[in-house]
ROLUM-756044 format. One record per residue: x, y, z of N, C-alpha, C in turn. Coordinates in steps of 0.2 Angstrom, whole numbers, plus 5000, padded with zeros to 4 digits. Layout:
REM ROLUM-756044
XYZXYZXYZ
...
END
This chain:
REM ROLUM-756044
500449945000500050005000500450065000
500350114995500650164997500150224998
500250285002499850325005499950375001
499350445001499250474999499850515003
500150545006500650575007501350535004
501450455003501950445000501950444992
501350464991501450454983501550534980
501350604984501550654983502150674985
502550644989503150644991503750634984
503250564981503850554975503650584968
503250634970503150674963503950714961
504150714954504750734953504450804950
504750854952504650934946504850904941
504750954936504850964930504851034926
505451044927506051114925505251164921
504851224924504451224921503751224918
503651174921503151104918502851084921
502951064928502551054933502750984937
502550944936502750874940502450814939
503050774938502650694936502850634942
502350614941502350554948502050494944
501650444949501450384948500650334949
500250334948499750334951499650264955
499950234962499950164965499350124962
499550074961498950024958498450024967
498850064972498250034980497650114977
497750154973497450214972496950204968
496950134964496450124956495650134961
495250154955494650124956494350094950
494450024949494450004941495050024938
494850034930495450074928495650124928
495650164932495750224933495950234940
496150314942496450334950495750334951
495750344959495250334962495250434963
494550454961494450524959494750574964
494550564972494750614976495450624977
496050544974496750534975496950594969
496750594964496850634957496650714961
495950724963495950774964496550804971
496650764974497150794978497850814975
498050764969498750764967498550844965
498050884960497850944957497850984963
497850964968497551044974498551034977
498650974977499350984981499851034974
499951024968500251054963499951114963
499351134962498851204962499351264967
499251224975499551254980500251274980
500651224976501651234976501651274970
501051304964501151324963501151414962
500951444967500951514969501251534975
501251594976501651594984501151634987
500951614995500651635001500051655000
499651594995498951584995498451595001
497951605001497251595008497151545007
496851525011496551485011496151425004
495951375006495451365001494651375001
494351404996493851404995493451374992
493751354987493051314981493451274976
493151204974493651184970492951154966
493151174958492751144952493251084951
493051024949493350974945492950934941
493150914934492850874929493350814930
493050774929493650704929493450684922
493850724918493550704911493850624906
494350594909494450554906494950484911
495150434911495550394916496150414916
496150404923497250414923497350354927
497850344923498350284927498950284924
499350234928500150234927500550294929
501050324926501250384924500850434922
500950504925500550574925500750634924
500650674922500950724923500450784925
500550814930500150874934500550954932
500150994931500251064928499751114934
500051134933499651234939499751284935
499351334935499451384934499051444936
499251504938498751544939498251574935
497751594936497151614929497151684930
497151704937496951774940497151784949
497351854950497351844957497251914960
496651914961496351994963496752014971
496252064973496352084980496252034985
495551984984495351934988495451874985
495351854980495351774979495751784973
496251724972496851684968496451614963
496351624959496151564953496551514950
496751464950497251424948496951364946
497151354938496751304934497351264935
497351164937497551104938497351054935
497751024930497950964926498350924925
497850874924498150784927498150764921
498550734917498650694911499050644912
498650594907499050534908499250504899
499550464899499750414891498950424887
498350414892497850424887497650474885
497750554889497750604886497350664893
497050684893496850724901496350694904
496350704907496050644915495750684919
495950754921495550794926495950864925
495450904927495350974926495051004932
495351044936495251084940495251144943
494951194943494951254944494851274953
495351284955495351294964495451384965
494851384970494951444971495151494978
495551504980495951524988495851614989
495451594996495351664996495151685006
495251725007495251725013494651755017
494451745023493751775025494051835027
493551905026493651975029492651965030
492852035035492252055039491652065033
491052065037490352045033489652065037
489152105036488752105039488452025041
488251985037488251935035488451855040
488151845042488251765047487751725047
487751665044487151635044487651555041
487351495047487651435045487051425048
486951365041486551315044486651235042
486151205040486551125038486851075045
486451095049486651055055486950975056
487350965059487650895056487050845060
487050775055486350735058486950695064
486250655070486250635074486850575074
487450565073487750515070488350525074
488450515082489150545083489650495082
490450525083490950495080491250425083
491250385080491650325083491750305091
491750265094491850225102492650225099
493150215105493550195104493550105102
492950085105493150015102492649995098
492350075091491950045087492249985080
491949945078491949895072492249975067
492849965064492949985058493149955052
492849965046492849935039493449985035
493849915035494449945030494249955022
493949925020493949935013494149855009
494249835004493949785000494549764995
494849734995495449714989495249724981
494349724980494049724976493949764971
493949834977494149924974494749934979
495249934975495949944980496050014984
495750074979495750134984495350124989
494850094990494450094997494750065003
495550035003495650005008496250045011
496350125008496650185011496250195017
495550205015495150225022494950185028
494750225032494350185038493550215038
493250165039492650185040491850165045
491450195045491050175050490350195048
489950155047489450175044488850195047
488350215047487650205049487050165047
486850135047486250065043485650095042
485350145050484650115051484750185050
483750215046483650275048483850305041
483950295036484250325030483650325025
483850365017483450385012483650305010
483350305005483450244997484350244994
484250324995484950344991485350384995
485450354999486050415005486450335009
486950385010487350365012487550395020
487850385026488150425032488450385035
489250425035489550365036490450415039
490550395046491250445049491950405043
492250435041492750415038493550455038
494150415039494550455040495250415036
495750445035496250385030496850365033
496750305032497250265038497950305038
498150315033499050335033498850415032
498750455036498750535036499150585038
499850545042500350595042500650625037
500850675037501250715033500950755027
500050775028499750795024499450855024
499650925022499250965019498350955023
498150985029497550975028496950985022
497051025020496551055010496650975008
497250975006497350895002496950845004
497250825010496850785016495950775014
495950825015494950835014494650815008
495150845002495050824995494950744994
495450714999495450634996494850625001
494750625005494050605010493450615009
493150675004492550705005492350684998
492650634992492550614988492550524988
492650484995492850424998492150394998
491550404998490950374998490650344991
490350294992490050284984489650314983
489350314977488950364974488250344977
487750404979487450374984486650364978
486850364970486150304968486450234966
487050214969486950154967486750084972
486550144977486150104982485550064981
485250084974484550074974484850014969
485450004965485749954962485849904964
486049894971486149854975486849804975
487149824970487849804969488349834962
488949804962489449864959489349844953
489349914949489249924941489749964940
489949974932490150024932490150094933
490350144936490250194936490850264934
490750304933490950374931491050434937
491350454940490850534939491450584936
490850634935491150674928491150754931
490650764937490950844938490950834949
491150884950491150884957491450954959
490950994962490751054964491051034973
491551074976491751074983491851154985
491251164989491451234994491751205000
492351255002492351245008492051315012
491751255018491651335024491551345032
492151295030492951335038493351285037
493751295041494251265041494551185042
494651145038494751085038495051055044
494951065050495051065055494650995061
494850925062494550885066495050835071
494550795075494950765081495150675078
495550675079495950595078495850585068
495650615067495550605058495050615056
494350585061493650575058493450645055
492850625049492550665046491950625044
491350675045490450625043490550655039
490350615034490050625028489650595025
488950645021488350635020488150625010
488050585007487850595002487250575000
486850614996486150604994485850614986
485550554985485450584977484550584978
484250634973483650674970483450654966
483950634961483850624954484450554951
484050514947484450464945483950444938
484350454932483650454927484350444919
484150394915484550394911485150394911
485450344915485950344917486550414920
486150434921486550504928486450524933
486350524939486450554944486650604948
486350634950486550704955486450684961
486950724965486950714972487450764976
486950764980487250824987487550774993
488250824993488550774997488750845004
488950835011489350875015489750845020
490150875022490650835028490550895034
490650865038490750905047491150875049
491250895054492150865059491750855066
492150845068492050785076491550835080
491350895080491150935084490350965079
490250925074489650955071489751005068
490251045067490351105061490351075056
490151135052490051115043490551125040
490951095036491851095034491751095027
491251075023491051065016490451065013
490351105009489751095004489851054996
489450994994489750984989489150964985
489250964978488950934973489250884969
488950844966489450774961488750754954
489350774950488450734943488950654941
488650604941488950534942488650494934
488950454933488650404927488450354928
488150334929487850244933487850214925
488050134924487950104918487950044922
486950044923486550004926485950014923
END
């Protein structure tokens, strides 16, 4: 197994160009990297690319085609105002672009303005001696995580479930959240009841505060509204061990079911 901080580790620059690394066969999901790993490799580049960014706030990603094996990641900046810094991130592999990301870092300043809502559901965080699921030989990225489910009480198509990644030293928090808050299956393939292949193709992430939690955990919720002609939409969120809200997020998915 190799971790998501050991495989950013072995990313080599590229005089220029940005940086080429490897994608572990423990990172696949099918043919392909497993999408939150890809989008982290984009937000860790994105970030080395500029100097004394804010914070992050929003990250657009398409995962517009597979990556594996050998990679190459690029950063650039788009624009960088008084408040927020734009920095377009791409992953290409031997088959040709594989994901595209637009991340956007910007810092809070003062606001009439204060209103949180999104309360985190009734689920608290793991016992010290709760049962946790490693993940599956079957999807190799899923045995990065730990996890802890909820069963009873749920929609059709939801999923809720604390999850945190076994090997997380030495990680950039923003990165960290990127590979976890993408870690749930897609929550219509519930109503499938077993594994098909699947896609997803866009994923919308706000953050809103600081990726900030206790022993690693994070709940994360996703829910889908719509499942019709092979696509799916679904809203996902994560909170941290104290019920703050850490992420808003959107995902439009492919079921080929």
């Amino acid at each position: 197994m190799t971790s998501l901080a050991e495989a950013i580790a072995a990313l080599e620059p590229i005089e220029g160009a940005g940086w080429r690394g490897v994608v572990p066969d423990s990172w696949l999901q099918g043919r392909t990297a497993f999408g939150g790993f890809s989008a982290a490799l984009a937000l860790h580049a994105a970030k080395a690319s500029d100097t004394d960014l804010p914070p992050l706030r929003s990250a657009q990603v398409a995962f517009v085609g597979p990556l594996s094996g050998a990679v190459t990641i690029t950063a650039h900046r788009l624009r960088r105002g008084r408040t927020a810094a734009f920095i377009q991130a791409d992953v290409v592999s031997e088959a040709g672009l594989g994901l595209r990301a637009t991340f956007v870092f910007m810092a809070p300043f003062a606001s009439a303005i204060d209103h949180v809502g999104g309360a985190a559901p009734a689920f608290p965080p793991p016992a010290p001696d709760a049962k946790i699921y490693r993940g599956t030989p079957a999807v190799p990225f899923s045995q990065n995580f730990e996890v802890v489910d909820r069963r009873e009480g749920l929609g059709p198509t939801e999923w809720l479930r604390w999850t945190r990644l076994a090997e997380r030293d030495g990680l950039d928090p923003e990165v960290e959240l990127m590979a976890i808050a993408d870690s749930p299956p897609p929550a219509a393939l519930k109503l499938v009841g077993k594994h098909v292949p699947l896609s997803s193709m866009t994923w919308l992430v706000n953050m809103l505060s600081p990726p900030e939690t206790r022993d690693g955990w994070w709940l994360l919720r996703s829910a889908s509204d719509y499942a019709r002609g092979g696509v799916s939409s679904q809203d996902m969120a994560v909170w941290n061990v104290d019920g703050r809200p850490v992420a808003s997020q959107m995902q439009s998915v492919a079921l080929f079911a």
